[in-house]
CHARMM-style PDB file with segment names, atoms N, HN, CA, C and O in Angstrom:
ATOM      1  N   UNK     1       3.159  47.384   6.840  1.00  0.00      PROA
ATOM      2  CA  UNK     1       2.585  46.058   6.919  1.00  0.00      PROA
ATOM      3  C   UNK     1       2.956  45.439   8.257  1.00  0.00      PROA
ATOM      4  O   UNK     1       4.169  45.250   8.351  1.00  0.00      PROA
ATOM      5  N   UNK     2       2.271  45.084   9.281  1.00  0.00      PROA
ATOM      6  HN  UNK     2       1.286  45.237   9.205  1.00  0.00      PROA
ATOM      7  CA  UNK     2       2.310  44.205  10.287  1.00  0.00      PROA
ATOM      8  C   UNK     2       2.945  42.986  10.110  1.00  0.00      PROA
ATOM      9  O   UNK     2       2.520  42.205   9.259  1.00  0.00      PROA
ATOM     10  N   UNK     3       4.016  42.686  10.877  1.00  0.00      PROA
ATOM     11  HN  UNK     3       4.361  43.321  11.569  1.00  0.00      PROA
ATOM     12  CA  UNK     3       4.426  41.636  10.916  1.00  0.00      PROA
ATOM     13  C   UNK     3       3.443  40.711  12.074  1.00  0.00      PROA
ATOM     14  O   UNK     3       3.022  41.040  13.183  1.00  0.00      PROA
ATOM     15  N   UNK     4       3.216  38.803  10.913  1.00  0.00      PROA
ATOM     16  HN  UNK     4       3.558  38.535  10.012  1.00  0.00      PROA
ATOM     17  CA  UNK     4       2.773  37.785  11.891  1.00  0.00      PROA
ATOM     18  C   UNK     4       3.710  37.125  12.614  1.00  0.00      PROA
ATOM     19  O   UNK     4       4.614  36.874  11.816  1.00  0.00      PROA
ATOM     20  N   UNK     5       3.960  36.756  13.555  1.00  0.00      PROA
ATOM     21  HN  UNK     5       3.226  36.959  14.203  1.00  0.00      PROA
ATOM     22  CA  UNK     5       4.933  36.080  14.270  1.00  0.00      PROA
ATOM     23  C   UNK     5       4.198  34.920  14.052  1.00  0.00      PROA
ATOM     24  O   UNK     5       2.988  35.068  13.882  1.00  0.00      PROA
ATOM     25  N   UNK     6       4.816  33.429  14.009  1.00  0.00      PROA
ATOM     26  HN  UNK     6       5.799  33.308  14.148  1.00  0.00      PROA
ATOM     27  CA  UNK     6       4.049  32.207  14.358  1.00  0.00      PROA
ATOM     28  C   UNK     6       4.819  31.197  15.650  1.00  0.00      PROA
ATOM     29  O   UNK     6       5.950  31.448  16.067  1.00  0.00      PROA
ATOM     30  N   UNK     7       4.058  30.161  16.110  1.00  0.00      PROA
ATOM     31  HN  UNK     7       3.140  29.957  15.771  1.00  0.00      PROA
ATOM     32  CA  UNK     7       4.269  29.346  16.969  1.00  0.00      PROA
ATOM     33  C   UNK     7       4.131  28.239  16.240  1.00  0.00      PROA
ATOM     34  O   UNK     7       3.355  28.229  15.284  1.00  0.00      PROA
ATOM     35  N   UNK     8       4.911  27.084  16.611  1.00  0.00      PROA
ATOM     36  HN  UNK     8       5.541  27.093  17.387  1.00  0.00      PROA
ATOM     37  CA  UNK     8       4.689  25.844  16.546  1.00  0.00      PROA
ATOM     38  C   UNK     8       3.253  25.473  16.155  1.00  0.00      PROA
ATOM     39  O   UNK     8       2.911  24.925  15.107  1.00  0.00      PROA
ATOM     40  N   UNK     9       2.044  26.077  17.722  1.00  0.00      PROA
ATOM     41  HN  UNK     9       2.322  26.522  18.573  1.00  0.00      PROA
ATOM     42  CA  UNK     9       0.863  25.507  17.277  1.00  0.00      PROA
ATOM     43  C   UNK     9       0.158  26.200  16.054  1.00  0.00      PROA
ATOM     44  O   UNK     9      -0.878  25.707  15.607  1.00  0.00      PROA
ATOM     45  N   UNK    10       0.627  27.177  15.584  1.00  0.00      PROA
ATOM     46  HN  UNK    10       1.469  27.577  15.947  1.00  0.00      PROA
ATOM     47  CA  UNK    10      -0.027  27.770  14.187  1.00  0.00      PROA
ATOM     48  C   UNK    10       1.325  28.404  13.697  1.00  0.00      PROA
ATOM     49  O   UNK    10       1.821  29.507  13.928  1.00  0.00      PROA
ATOM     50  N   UNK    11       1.841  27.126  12.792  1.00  0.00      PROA
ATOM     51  HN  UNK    11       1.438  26.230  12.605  1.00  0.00      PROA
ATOM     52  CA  UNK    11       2.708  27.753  12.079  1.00  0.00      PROA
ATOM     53  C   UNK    11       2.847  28.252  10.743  1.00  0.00      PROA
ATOM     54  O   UNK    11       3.887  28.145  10.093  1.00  0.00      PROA
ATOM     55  N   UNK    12       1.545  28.926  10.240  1.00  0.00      PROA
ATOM     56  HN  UNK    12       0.700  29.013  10.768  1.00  0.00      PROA
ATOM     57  CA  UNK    12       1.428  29.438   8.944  1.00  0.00      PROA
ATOM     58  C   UNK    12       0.407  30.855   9.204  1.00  0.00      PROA
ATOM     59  O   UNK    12      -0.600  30.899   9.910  1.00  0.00      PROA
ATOM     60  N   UNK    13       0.927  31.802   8.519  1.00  0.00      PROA
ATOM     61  HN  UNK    13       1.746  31.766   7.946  1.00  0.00      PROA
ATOM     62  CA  UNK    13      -0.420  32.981   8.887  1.00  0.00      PROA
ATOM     63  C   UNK    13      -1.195  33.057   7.750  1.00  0.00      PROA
ATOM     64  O   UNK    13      -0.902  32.349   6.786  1.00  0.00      PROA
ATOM     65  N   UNK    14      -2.435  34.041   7.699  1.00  0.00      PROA
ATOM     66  HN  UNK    14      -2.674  34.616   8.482  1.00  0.00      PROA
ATOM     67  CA  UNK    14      -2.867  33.896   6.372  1.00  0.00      PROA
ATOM     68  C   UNK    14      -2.749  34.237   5.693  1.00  0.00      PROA
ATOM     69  O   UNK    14      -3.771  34.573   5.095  1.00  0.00      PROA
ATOM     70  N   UNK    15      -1.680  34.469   5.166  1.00  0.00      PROA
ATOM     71  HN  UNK    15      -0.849  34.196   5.652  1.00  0.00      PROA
ATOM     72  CA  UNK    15      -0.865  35.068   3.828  1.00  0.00      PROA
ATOM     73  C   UNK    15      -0.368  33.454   3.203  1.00  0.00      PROA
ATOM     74  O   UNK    15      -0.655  32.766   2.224  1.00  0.00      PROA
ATOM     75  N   UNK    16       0.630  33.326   4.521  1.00  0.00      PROA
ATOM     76  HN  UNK    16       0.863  33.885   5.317  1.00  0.00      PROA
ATOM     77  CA  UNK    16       0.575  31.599   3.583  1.00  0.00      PROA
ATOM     78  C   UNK    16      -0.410  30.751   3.027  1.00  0.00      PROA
ATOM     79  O   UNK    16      -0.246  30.035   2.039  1.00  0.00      PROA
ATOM     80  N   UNK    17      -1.768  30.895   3.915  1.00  0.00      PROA
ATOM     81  HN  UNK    17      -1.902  31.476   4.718  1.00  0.00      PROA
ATOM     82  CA  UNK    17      -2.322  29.746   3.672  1.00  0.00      PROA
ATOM     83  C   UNK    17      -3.465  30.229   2.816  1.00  0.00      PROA
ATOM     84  O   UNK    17      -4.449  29.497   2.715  1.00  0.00      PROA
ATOM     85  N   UNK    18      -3.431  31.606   2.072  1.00  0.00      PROA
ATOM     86  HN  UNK    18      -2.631  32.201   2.154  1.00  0.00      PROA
ATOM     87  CA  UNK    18      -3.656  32.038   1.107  1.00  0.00      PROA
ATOM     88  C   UNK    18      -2.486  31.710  -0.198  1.00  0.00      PROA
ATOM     89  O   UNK    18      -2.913  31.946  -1.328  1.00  0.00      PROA
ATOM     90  N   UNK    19      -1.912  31.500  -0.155  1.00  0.00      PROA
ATOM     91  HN  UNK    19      -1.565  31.309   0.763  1.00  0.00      PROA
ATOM     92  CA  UNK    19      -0.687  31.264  -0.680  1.00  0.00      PROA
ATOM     93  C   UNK    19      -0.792  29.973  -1.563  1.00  0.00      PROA
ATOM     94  O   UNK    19      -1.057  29.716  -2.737  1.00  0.00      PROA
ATOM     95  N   UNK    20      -0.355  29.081  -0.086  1.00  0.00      PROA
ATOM     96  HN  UNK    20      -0.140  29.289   0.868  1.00  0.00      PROA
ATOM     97  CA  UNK    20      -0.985  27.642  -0.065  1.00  0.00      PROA
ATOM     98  C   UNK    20      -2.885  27.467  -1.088  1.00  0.00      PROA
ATOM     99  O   UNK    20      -2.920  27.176  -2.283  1.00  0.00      PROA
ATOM    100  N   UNK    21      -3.796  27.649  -0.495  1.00  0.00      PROA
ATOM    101  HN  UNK    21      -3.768  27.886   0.476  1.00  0.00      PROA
ATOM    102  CA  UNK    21      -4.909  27.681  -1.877  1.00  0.00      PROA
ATOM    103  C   UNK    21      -4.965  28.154  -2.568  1.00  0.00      PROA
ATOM    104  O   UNK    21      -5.948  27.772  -3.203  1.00  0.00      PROA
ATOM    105  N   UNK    22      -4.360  29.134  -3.164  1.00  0.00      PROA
ATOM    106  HN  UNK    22      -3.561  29.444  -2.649  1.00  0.00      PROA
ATOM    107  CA  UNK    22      -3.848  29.152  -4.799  1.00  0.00      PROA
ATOM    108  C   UNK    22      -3.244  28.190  -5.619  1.00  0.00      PROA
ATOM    109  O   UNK    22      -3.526  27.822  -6.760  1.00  0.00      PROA
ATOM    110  N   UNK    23      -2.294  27.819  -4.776  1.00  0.00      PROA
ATOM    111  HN  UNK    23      -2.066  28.117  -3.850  1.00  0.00      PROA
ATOM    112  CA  UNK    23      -1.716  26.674  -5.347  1.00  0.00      PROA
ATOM    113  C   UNK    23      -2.319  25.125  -5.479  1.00  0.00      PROA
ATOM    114  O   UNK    23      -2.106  24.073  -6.082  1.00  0.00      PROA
ATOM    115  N   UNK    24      -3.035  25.594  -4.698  1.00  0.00      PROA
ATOM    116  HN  UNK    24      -3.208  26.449  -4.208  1.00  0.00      PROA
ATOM    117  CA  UNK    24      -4.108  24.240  -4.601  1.00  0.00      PROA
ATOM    118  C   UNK    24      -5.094  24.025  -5.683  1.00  0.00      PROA
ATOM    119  O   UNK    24      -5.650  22.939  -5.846  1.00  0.00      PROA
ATOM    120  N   UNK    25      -5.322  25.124  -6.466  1.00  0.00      PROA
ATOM    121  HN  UNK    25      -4.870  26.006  -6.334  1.00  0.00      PROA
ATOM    122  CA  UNK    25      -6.560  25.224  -7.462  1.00  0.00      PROA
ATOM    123  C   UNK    25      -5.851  25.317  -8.899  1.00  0.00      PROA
ATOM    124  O   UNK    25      -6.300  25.551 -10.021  1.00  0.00      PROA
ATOM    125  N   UNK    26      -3.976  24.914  -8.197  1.00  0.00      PROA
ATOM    126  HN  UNK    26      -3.611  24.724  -7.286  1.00  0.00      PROA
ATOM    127  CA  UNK    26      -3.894  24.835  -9.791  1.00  0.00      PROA
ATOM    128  C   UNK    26      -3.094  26.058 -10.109  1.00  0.00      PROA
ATOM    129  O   UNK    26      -1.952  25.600 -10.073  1.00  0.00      PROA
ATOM    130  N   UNK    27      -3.033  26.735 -10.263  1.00  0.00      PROA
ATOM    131  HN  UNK    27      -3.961  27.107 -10.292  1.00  0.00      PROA
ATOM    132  CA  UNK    27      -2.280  28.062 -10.249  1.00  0.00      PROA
ATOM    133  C   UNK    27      -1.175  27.960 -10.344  1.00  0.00      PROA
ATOM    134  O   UNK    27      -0.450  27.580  -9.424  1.00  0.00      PROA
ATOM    135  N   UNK    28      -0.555  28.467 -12.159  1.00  0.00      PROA
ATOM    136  HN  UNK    28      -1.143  28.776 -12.906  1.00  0.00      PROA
ATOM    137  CA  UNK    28       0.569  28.880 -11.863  1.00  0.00      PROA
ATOM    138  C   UNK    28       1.379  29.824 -11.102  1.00  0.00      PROA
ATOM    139  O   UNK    28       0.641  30.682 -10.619  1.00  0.00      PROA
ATOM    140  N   UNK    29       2.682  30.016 -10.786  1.00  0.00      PROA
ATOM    141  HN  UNK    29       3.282  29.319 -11.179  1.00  0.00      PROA
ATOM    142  CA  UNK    29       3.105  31.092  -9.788  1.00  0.00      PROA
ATOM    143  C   UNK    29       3.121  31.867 -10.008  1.00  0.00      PROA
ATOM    144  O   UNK    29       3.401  32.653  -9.103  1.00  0.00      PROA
ATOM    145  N   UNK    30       2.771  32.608 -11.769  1.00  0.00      PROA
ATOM    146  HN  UNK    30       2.543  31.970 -12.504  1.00  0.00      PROA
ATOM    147  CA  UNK    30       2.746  33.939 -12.180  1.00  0.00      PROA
ATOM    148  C   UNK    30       1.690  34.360 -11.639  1.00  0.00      PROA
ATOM    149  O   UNK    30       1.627  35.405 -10.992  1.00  0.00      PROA
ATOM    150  N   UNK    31       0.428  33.320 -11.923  1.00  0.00      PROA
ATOM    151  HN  UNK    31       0.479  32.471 -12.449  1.00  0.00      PROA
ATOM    152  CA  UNK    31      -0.910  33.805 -11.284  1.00  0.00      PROA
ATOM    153  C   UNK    31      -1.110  34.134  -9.729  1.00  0.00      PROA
ATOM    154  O   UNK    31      -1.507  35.211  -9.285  1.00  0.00      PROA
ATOM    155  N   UNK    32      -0.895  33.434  -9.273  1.00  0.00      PROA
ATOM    156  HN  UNK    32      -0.573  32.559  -9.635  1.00  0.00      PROA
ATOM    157  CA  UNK    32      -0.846  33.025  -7.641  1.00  0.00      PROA
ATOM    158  C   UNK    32       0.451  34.400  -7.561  1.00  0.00      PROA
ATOM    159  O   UNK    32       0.573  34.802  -6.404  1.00  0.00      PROA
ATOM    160  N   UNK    33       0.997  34.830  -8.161  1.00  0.00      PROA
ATOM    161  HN  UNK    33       0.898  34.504  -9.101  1.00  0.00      PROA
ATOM    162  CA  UNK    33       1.693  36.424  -7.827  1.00  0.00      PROA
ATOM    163  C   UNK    33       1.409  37.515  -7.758  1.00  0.00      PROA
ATOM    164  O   UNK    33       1.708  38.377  -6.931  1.00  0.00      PROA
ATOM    165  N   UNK    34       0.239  37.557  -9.464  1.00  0.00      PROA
ATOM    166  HN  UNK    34      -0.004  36.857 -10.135  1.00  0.00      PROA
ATOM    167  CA  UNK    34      -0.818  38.412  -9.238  1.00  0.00      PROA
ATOM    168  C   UNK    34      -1.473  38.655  -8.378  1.00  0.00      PROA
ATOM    169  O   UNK    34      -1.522  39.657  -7.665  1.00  0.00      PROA
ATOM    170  N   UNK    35      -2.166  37.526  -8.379  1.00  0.00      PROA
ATOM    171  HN  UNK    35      -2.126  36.712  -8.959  1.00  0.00      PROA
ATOM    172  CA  UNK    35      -3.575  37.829  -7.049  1.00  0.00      PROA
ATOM    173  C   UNK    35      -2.909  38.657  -5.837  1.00  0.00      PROA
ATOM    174  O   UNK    35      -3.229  39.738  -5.342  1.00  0.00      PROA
ATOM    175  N   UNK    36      -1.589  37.519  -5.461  1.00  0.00      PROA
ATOM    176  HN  UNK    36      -1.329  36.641  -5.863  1.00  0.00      PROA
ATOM    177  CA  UNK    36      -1.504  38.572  -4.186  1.00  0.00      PROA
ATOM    178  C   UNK    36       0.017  39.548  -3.840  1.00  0.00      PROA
ATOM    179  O   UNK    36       0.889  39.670  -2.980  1.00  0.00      PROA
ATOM    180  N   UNK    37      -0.417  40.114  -5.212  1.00  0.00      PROA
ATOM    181  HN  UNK    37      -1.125  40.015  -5.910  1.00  0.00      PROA
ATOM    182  CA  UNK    37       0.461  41.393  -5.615  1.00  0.00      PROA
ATOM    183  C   UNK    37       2.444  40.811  -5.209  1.00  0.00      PROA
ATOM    184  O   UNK    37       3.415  41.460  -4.818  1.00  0.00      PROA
ATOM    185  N   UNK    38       2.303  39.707  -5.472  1.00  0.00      PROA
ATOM    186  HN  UNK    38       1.515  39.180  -5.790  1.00  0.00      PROA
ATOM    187  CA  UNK    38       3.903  39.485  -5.827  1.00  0.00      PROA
ATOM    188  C   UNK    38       4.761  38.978  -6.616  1.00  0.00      PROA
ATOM    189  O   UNK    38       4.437  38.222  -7.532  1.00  0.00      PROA
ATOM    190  N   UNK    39       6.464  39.472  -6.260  1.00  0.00      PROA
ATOM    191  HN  UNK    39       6.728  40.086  -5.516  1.00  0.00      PROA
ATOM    192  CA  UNK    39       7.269  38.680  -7.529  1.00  0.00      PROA
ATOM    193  C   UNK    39       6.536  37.195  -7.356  1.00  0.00      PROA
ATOM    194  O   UNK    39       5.865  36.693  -6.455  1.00  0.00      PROA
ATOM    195  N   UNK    40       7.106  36.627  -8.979  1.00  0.00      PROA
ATOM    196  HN  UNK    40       7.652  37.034  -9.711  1.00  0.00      PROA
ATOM    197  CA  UNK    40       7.197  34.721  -8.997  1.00  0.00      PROA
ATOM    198  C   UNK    40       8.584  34.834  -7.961  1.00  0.00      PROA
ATOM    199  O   UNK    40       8.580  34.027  -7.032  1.00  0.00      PROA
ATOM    200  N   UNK    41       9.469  35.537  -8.027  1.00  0.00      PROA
ATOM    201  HN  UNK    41       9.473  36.193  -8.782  1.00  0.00      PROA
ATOM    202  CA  UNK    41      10.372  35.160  -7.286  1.00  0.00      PROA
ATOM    203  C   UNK    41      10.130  35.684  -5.659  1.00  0.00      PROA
ATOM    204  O   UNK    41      10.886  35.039  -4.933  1.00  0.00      PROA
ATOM    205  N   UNK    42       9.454  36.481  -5.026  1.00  0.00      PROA
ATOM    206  HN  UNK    42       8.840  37.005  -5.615  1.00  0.00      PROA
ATOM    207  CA  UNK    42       9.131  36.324  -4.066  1.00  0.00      PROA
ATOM    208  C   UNK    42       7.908  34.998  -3.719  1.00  0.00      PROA
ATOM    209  O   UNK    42       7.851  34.574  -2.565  1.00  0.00      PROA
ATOM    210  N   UNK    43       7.218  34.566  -4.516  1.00  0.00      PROA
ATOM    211  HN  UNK    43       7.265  34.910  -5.453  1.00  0.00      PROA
ATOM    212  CA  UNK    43       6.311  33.707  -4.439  1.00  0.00      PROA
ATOM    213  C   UNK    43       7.546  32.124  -4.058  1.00  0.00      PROA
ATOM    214  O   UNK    43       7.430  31.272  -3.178  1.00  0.00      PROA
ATOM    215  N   UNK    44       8.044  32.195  -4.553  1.00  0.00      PROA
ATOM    216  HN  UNK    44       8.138  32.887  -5.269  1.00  0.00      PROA
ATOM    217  CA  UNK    44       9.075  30.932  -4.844  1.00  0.00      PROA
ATOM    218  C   UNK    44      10.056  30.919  -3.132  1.00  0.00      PROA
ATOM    219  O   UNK    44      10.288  30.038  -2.305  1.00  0.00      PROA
ATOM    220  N   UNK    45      10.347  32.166  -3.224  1.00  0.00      PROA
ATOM    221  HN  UNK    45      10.158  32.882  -3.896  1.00  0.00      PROA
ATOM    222  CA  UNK    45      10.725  32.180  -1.748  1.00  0.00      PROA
ATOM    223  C   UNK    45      10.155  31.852  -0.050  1.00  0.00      PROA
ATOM    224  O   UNK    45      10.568  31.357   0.998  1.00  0.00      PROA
ATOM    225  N   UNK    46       9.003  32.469  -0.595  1.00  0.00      PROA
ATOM    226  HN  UNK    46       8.668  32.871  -1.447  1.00  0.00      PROA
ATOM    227  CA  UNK    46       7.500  32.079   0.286  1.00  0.00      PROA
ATOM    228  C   UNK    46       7.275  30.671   0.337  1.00  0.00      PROA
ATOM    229  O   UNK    46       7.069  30.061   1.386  1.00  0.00      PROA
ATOM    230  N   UNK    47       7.317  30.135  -0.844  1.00  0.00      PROA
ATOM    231  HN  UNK    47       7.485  30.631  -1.696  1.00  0.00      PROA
ATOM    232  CA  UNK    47       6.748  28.378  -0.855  1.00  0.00      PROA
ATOM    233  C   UNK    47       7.958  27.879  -0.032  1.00  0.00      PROA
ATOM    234  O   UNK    47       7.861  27.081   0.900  1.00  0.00      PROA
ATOM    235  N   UNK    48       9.293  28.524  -0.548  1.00  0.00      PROA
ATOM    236  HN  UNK    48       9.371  29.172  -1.305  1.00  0.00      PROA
ATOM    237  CA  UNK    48      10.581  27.416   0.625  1.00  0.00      PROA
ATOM    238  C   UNK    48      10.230  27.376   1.779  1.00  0.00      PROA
ATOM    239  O   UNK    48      10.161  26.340   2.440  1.00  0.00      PROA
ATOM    240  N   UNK    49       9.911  28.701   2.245  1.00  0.00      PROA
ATOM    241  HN  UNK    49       9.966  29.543   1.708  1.00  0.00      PROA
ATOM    242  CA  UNK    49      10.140  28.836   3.322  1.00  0.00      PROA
ATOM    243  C   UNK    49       8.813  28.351   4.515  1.00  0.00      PROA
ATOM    244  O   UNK    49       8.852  28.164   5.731  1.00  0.00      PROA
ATOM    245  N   UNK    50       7.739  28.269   3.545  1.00  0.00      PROA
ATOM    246  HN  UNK    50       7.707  28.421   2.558  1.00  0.00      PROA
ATOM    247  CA  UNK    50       6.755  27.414   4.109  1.00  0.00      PROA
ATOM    248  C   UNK    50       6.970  25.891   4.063  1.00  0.00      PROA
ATOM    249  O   UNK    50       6.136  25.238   4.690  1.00  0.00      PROA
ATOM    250  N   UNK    51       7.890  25.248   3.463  1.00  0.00      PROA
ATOM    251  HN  UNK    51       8.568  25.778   2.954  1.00  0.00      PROA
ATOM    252  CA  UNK    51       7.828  23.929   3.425  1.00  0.00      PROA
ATOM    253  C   UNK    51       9.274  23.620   4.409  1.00  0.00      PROA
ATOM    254  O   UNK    51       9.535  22.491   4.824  1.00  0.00      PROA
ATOM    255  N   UNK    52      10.105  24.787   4.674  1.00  0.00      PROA
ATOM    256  HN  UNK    52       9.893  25.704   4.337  1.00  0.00      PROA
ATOM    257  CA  UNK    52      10.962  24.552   5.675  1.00  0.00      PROA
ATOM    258  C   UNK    52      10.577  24.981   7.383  1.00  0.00      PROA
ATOM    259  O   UNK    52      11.393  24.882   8.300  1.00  0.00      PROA
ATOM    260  N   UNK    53       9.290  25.421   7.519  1.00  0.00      PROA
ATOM    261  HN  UNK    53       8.628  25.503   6.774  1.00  0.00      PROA
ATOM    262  CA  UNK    53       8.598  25.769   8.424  1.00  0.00      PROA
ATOM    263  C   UNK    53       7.684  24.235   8.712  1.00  0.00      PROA
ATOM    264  O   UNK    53       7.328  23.790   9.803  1.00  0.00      PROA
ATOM    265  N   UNK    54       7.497  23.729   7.547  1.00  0.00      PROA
ATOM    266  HN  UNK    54       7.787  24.091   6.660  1.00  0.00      PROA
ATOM    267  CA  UNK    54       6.300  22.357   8.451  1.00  0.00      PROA
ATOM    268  C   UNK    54       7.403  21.279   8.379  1.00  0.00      PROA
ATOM    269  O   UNK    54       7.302  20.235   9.023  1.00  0.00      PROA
ATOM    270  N   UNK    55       8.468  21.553   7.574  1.00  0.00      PROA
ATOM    271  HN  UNK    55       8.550  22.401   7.050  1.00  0.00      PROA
ATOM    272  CA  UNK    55       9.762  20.048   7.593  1.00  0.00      PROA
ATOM    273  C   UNK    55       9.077  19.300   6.274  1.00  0.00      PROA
ATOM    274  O   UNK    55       9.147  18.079   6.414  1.00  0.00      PROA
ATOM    275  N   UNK    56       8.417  19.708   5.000  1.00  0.00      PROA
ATOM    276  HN  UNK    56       8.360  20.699   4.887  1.00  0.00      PROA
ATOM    277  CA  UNK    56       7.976  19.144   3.843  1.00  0.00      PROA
ATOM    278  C   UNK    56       9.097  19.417   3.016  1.00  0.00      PROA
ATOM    279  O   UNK    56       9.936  20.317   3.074  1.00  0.00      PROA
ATOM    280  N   UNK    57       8.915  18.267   2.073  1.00  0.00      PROA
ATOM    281  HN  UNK    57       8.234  17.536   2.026  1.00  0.00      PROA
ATOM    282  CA  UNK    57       9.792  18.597   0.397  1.00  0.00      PROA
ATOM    283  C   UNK    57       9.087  19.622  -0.408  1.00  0.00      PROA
ATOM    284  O   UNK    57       9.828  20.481  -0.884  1.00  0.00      PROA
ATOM    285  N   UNK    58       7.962  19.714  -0.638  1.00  0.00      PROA
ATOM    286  HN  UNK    58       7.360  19.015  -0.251  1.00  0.00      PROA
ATOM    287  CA  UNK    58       7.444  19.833  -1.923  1.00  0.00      PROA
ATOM    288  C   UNK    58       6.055  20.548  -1.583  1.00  0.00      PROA
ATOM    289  O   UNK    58       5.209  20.016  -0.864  1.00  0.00      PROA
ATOM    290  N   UNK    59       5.873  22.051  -2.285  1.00  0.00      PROA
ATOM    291  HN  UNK    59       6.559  22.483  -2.870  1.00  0.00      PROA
ATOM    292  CA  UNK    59       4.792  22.212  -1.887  1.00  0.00      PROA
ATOM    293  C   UNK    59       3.294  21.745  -1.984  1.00  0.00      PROA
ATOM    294  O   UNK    59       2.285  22.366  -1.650  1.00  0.00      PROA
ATOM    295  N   UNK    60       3.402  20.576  -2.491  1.00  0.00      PROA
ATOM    296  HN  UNK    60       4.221  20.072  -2.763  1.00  0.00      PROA
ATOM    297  CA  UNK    60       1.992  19.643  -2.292  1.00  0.00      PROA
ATOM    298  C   UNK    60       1.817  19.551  -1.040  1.00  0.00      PROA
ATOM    299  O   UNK    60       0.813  19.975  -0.467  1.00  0.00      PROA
ATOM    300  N   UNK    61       3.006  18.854  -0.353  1.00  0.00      PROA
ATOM    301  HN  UNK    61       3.821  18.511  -0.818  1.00  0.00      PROA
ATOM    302  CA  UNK    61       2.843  17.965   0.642  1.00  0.00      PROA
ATOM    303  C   UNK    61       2.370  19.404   1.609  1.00  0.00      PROA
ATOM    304  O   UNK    61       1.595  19.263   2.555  1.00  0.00      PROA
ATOM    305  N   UNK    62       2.757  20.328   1.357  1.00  0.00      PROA
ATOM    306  HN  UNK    62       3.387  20.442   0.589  1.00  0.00      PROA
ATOM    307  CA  UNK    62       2.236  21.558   2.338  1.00  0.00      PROA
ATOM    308  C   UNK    62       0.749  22.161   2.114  1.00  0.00      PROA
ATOM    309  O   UNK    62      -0.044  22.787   2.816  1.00  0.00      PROA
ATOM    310  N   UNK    63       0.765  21.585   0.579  1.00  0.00      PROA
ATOM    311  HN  UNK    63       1.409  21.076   0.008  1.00  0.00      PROA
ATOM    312  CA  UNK    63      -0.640  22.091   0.750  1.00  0.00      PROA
ATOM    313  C   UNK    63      -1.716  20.648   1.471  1.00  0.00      PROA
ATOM    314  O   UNK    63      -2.847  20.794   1.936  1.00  0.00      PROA
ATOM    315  N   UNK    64      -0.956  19.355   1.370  1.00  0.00      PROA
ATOM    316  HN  UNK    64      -0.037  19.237   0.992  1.00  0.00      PROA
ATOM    317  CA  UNK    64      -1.763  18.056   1.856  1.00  0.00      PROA
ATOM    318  C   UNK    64      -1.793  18.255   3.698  1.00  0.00      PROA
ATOM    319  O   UNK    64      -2.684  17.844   4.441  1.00  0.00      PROA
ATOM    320  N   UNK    65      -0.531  19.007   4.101  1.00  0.00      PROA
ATOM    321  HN  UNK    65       0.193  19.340   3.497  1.00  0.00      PROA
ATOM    322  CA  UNK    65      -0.499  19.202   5.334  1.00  0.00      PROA
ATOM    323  C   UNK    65      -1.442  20.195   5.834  1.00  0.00      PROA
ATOM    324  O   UNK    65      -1.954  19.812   6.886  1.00  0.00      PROA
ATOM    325  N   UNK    66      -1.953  21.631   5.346  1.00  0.00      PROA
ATOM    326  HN  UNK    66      -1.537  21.942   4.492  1.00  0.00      PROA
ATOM    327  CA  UNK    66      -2.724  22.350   5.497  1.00  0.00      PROA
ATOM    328  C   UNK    66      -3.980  21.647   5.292  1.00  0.00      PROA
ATOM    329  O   UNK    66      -4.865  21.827   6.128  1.00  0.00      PROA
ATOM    330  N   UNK    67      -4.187  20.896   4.333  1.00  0.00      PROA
ATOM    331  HN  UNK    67      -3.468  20.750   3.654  1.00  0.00      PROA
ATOM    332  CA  UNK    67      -5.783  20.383   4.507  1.00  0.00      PROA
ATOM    333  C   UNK    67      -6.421  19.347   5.422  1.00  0.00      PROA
ATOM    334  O   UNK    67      -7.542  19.246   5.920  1.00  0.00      PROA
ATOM    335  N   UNK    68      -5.201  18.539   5.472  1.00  0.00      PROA
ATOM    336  HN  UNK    68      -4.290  18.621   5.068  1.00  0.00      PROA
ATOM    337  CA  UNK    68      -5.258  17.765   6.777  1.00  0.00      PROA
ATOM    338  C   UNK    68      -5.634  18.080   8.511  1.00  0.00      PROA
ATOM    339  O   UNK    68      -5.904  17.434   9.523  1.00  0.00      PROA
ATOM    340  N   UNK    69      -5.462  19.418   8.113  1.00  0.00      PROA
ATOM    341  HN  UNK    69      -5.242  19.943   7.291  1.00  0.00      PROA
ATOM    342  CA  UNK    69      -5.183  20.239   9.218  1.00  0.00      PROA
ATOM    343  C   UNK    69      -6.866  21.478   9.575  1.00  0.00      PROA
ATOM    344  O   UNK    69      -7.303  22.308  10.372  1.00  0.00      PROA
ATOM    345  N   UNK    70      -7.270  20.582   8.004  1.00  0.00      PROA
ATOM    346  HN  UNK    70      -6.915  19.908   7.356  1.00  0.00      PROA
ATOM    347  CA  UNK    70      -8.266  21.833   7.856  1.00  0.00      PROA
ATOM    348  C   UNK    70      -8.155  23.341   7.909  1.00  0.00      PROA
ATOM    349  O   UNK    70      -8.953  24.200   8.282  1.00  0.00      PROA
ATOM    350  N   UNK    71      -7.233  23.390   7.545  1.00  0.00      PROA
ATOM    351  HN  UNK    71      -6.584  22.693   7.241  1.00  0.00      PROA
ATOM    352  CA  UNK    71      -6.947  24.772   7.575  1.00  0.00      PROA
ATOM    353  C   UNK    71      -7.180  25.666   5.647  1.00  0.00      PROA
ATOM    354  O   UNK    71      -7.402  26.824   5.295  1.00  0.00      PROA
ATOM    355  N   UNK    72      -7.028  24.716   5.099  1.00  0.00      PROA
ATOM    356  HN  UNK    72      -6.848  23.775   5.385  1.00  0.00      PROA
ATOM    357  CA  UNK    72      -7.680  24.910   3.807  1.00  0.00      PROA
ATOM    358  C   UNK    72      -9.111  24.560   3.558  1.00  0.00      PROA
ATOM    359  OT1 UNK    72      -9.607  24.746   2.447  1.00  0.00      PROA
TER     360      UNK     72
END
C-alpha cells in the first residue's frame, strides 16, 4: 500500500475523506469498517488522528470542516 504524505494545504488524503463521508451519512463505525475493510478499532484511531490533524474535538466538527472546505 502506498503511503500519502500530506501538507498543511491538503491535510487529509482520500482514505480520510472517505472515512470522513461515511460518517457523514450516519454510519456506525462497525459499518464505516466494513466498507473500507477495517478494525472499529483501527477506524477509531483514524478519526483521532484526523481530528488531531485539523486541531477539532469531535469528529463532526471534521466532518463540518471537510464540507466547508468542499471537499465532501
Amino acid at each position: 500500500m502506498a503511503t500519502t504524505t500530506t501538507s498543511p494545504s491538503a491535510p487529509l488524503d482520500a482514505d480520510d475523506l472517505r472515512l470522513l463521508e461515511l460518517l457523514s451519512q450516519g454510519l456506525p463505525l462497525e459499518a464505516v469498517g466494513r466498507q473500507m475493510y477495517l478494525s472499529d478499532r483501527t477506524v477509531r484511531r483514524r478519526i483521532r488522528a484526523i481530528c488531531e490533524r485539523l486541531r477539532v474535538s469531535t469528529p463532526i466538527e471534521a466532518v463540518v470542516w471537510a464540507v466547508r472546505r468542499r471537499l465532501l
